[in-house]
Structure formats: structure tokens, C-alpha cells
C-alpha positions, 0 to 999 in steps of 0.5 A: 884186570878186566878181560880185553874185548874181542872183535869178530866179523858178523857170521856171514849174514848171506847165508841166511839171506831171506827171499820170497820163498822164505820170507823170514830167517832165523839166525843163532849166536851165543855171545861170550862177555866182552865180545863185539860183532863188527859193524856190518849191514845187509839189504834186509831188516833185521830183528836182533833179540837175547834169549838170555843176557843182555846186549847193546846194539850201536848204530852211527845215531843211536845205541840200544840196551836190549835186555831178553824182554826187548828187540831192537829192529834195525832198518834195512841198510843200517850199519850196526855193531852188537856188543854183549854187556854179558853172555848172551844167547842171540837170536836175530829174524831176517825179514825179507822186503815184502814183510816190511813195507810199512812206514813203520819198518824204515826206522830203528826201534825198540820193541816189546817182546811178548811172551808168544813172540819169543816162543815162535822165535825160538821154533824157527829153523835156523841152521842156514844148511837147512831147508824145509823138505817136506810139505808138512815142515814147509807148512809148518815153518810158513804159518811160524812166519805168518804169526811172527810178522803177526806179533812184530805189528802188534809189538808195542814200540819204546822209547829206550834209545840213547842218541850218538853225536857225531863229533868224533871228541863227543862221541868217544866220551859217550862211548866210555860213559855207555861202557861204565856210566859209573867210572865218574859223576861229574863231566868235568872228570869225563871231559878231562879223559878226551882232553877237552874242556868241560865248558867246551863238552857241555856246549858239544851236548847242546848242540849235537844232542839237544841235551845237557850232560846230565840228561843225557847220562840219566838216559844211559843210567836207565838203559842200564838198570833197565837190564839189570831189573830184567834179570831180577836184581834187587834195586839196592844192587842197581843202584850200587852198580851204577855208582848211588850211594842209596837206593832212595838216590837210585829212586829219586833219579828215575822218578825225576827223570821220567815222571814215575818210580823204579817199580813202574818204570820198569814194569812199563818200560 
């Protein structure tokens, strides 16, 4: 039987509140397997990122899988929930107003992390109680935000979310396909577990999320193998894992789906 998940509150994000005298914070959590941070926002921006494991972050549109190699960026004001899909060691960056005022910072994204952003990420302070006493620590700390910042403009945004509707029938089905996309094929199966009818939840698909089923849960299949390939798993194990009889299946879905083969997708992706 598998583990219940558990539900904590978020680690009281005031405390790590960012200012103009510290523009930037830094925040660590490790998350254990089956675990959830409630949904929560804040006034600032937020830069979620796993050092190790993997995690998704739900906003009330969208929901993002986030493997090492990614962050999400979540916009000031946004409520969001982070759930591990394993152990997860997490880091999140707060940005303080003043480092956010490009248009580009007003909307939910996935980012690219590079190999220098995610060595400065893991030199920031990050324990609340402490504060920069020394000329040299607050130096030191200052020219980390500066080149962070520096790294956050340049990090090149993905296309890797998966849209939420809001009809509350649709969104409880897509939660349960996000969970274990590989529990059944069919929207028939899925429709009968909400208790509707399959022509009913196709029509839900069009209208709430522009898309048919299909293209919808290939999106979800992608977000998943996605942080799978970034643990160096083997394809044939990918595509067991998410419920294709063969790899050459596995293959044939992501080309089909995004105009290239696994190995390209997930070395651009």
C-alpha cells in the first residue's frame, strides 16, 4: 500500500522576507517523498529549485515538474503548493521588488538552470537567524545577489508547463492523471473515476483547455519523463514507468508530439 502523502504549511516565508538592504534570500527545505507544502503566497517573487529530486509546483493554471535542471519562477502574489514526486533537497531564492520589474518577472515560467547559477544558489546564506555582520560577509553576499540576478536574466525560458482548468470535475481528473499519468490509457477509464461521461470530459478538454485529451496527457507524459531522463534513467525504464509496452512506443510518442526524438528533446528540453 503506498505511503499517505502529508500536507505541512510552508516554513513561515516572513522570515526570509527580502528588503532593500537584502534584495535577495535564500531558503532550504528538504522534502521527503509523498510530502506537500500548502498553497501559500507572498509579496515577493520566488524562485523554486531542487538540488537533488524532483518536485512539482501547482498554481491555480498551471503545474510545473521540475527536475534539478530547471526552476520554476513563480510571480509575486501567485498562489502555489509544491509537492516532491521523491526526495527532494529544495532550495527557493526570494527577490525583493526592485530585482523584479521587468515585464518578464509578471508571469510563471520555467527556467533553465545553469551549471554557475546553481553553484551561486547553493553559496547563499540561508539560515533566516543570520545576517551578514562583517564588511567582507556583506560584500561577499552582495556580489553572490549581483551575479544570481545576472544569471536569472540570462537563463533561457521553457515551454514545460502543463495547464489547469478550472471546472472543478475536469480539474480533479487531471490532478489523478498528473499523479500517476500511467494508471489507465483511455479517457474513458479516467472519466469513469469522476463520474462522468467520456463525451462529456472530452467536450471539458476543449473548451477549458483548448486541447483534446490526448494532447493533453502527452504533455503530462513529457513533464514526467522529463525528470526521469534528468536522473539518467535508461528509456526502456521511462517508458515501462509511464505505462508503453516499448520503448520504440515511448519514442514514437515524443517525436509525434513534439517534432523530435527522446534524445534531442530531452538534451534541449
Amino acid at each position: 500500500m503506498a505511503s499517505p502523502r502529508r500536507s505541512l504549511p510552508p516554513a513561515d516565508p516572513s522570515r526570509y522576507a527580502p528588503s532593500p538592504e537584502r534584495p535577495l534570500r535564500g531558503k532550504a527545505r528538504l522534502m521527503e517523498h509523498q510530502m506537500d507544502i500548502q498553497p501559500h503566497q507572498h509579496d515577493w517573487g520566488q524562485l523554486v529549485f531542487s538540488v537533488g529530486g524532483a518536485v512539482r509546483v501547482s498554481t491555480s493554471a498551471s503545474t510545473f515538474i521540475v527536475p534539478p535542471s530547471r526552476a520554476v519562477w513563480i510571480a509575486p502574489r501567485i498562489v502555489h503548493a509544491v509537492s516532491a514526486i521523491e526526495r527532494a533537497d529544495l532550495r527557493t531564492l526570494y527577490l525583493h521588488e526592485s530585482l523584479t520589474r521587468a515585464s518578464a518577472w509578471a508571469q510563471c515560467r520555467v527556467l533553465e538552470v545553469s551549471p554557475l547559477l546553481r553553484e551561486l544558489v547553493l553559496q547563499l546564506p540561508t539560515d533566516p537567524n543570520a545576517a551578514p555582520d562583517t564588511p567582507n560577509e556583506r560584500e561577499r553576499e552582495r556580489c553572490i545577489t549581483h551575479l544570481i540576478v545576472d544569471e536569472l536574466g540570462r537563463a533561457r525560458s521553457l515551454r514545460l508547463g502543463v495547464a489547469l482548468p478550472q471546472d472543478k470535475r475536469l480539474l480533479r481528473l487531471c490532478q489523478a492523471i498528473i499523479e500517476d499519468p500511467a494508471r489507465y490509457a483511455s479517457l474513458a477509464d479516467w472519466a469513469a473515476e469522476v463520474g462522468a461521461s467520456e463525451r462529456t470530459i472530452s467536450r471539458l478538454f476543449r473548451e477549458q483547455l483548448g486541447s483534446g485529451y490526448g494532447q493533453w496527457r502527452s504533455q503530462v507524459l513529457l513533464a514526467h519523463a522529463l525528470s526521469m531522463a534528468a536522473r539518467q534513467k535508461p528509456m526502456s525504464h521511462i517508458a515501462a514507468e509511464l505505462g508503453y509496452a516499448s520503448a520504440s512506443a515511448f519514442t514514437a510518442m515524443v517525436t509525434r508530439t513534439v517534432g523530435m526524438p527522446p534524445s534531442r528533446f530531452f538534451a534541449e528540453a
